[in-house]
C-alpha positions in Angstrom: -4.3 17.9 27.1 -5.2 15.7 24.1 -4.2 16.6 20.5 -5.6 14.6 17.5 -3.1 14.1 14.7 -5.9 13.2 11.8 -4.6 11.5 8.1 -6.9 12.6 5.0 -7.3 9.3 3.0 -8.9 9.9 -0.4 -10.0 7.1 -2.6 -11.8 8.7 -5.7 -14.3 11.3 -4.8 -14.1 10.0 -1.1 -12.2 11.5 2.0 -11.3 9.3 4.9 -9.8 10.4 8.1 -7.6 8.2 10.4 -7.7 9.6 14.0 -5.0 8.9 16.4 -5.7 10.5 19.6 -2.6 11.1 22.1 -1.8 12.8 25.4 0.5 15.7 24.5 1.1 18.5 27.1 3.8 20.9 25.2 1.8 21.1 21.9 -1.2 23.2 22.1 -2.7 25.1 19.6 -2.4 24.9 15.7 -0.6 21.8 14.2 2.8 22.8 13.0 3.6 22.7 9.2 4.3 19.2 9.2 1.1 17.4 11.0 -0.4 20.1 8.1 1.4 18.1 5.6 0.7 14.8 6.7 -2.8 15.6 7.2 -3.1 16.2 3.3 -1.3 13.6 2.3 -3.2 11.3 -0.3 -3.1 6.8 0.1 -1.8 7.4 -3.6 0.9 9.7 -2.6 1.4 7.4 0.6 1.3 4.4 -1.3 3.6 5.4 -4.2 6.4 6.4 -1.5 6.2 3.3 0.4 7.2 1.5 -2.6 9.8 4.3 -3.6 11.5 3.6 -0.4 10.6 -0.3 -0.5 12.8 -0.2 -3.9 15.4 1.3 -2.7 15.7 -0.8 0.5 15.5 -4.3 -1.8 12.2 -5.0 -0.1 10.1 -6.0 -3.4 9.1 -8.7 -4.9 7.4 -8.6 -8.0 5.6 -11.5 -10.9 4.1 -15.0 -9.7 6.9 -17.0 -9.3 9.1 -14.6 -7.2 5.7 -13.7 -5.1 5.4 -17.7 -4.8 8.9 -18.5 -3.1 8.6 -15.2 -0.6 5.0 -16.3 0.1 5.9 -20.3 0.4 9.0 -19.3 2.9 8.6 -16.1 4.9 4.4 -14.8 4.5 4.8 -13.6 8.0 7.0 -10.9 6.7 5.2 -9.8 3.9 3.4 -5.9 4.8 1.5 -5.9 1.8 0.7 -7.2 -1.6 -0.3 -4.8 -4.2 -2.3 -6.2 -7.5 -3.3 -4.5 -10.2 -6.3 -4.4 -11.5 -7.2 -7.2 -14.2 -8.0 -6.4 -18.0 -11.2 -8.1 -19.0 -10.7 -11.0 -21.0 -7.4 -11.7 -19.0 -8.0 -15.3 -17.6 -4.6 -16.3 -16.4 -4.4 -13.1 -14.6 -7.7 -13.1 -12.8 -6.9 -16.9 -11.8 -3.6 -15.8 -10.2 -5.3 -13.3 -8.4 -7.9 -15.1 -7.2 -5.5 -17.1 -5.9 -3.0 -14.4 -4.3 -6.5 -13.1 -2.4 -7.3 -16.6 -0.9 -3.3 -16.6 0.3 -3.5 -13.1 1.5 -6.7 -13.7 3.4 -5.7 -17.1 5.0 -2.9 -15.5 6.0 -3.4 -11.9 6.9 -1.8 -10.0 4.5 -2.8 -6.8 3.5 -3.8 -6.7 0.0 -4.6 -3.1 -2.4 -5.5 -3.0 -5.4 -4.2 -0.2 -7.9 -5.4 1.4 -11.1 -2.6 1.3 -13.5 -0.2 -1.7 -14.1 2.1 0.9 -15.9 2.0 3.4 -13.3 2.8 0.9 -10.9 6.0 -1.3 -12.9 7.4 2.6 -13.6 7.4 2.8 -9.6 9.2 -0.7 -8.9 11.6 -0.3 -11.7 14.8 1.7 -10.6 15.9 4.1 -13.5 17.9 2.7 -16.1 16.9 -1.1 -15.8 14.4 -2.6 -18.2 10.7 -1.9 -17.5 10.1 -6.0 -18.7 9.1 -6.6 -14.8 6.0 -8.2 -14.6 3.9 -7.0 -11.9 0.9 -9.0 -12.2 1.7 -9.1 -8.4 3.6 -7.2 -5.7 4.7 -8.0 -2.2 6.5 -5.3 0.0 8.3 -7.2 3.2 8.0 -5.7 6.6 11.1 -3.4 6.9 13.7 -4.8 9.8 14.2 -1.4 11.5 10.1 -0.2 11.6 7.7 1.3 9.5 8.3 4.5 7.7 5.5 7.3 8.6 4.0 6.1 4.8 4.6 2.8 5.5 1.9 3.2 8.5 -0.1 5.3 6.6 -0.6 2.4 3.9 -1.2 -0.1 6.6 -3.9 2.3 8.3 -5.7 3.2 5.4 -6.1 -1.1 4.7 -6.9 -1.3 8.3 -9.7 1.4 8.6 -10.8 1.3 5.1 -10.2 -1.9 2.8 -10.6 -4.2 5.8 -14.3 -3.3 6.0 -17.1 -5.8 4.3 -17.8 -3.2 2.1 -17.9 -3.4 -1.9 -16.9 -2.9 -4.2 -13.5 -2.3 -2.7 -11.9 1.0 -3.9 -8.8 0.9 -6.4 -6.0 2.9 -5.9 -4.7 5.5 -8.5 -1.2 6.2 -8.5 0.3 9.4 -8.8 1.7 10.7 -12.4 
């Protein structure tokens, strides 16, 4: 027998399903409490534990010039980079990025954008520390011993969704 495990991605008002069809013989009927769970989880809430868990495994680099040296010496180990979205008027910023997208692409790299550049330094910065990290850009590296079930999620949701010729391309809202 086949089962489907399907991911609910939601961007905005949209809903977006990631199907992953495998042969399973002892689990028939209803999905158990956790497939339940994973199938509601949200990219934001996916997204905001794959840092969490990025943190806490020193797997974060954050601000141009640390972003530059990880980029210039290992890219093939960089998962994803994580931008935030730029404030009009902000020229330095949009040139960086527009630079860190050209890397990115060149180089396969998974790149997101996200909503809120405070939302986003609170999640890098372990408690107690200064928030004075500049996150004008983010790269999580690959972890050594595999991906974590919302480290996967993060990557599919780039794969099905953001890696599409569609725009705009959606920006990610972080969790409160």
């Amino acid at each position: 027998m086949y089962t489907t495990d399907t991911l609910l991605i939601s961007c905005g008002c949209n809903q977006f399903a990631l199907a992953n069809l495998s042969q399973d013989s002892s689990n028939e009927g209803a999905p158990s409490g956790e497939e339940a769970q994973r199938a509601s989880m949200t990219i934001s809430e996916a997204l905001a534990a794959c840092l969490t868990q990025a943190v806490r495994e020193r797997r974060v680099a954050s601000g141009v010039l640390d972003c530059a040296k990880l980029l210039g010496c290992r890219p093939g180990r960089v998962m994803l980079c994580i931008l935030p979205e730029v404030r009009q008027h902000d020229v330095a910023v949009h040139i960086e990025h527009v630079l860190i997208r050209s890397f990115c692409k060149e180089n396969d790299i998974r790149l997101l954008t996200v909503k809120d550049e405070q939302r986003l330094t609170e999640l890098v910065t372990p408690n107690g520390e200064s928030q004075e990290s500049y996150v004008s850009c983010l790269l999580v590296e690959s972890p050594v011993d595999g991906q974590s079930e919302a480290d996967e999620f993060v990557c599919g949701y780039h794969d099905v969704i953001m890696a599409r010729d569609i725009l705009p391309k959606p920006v990610i809202q972080l969790p409160d």
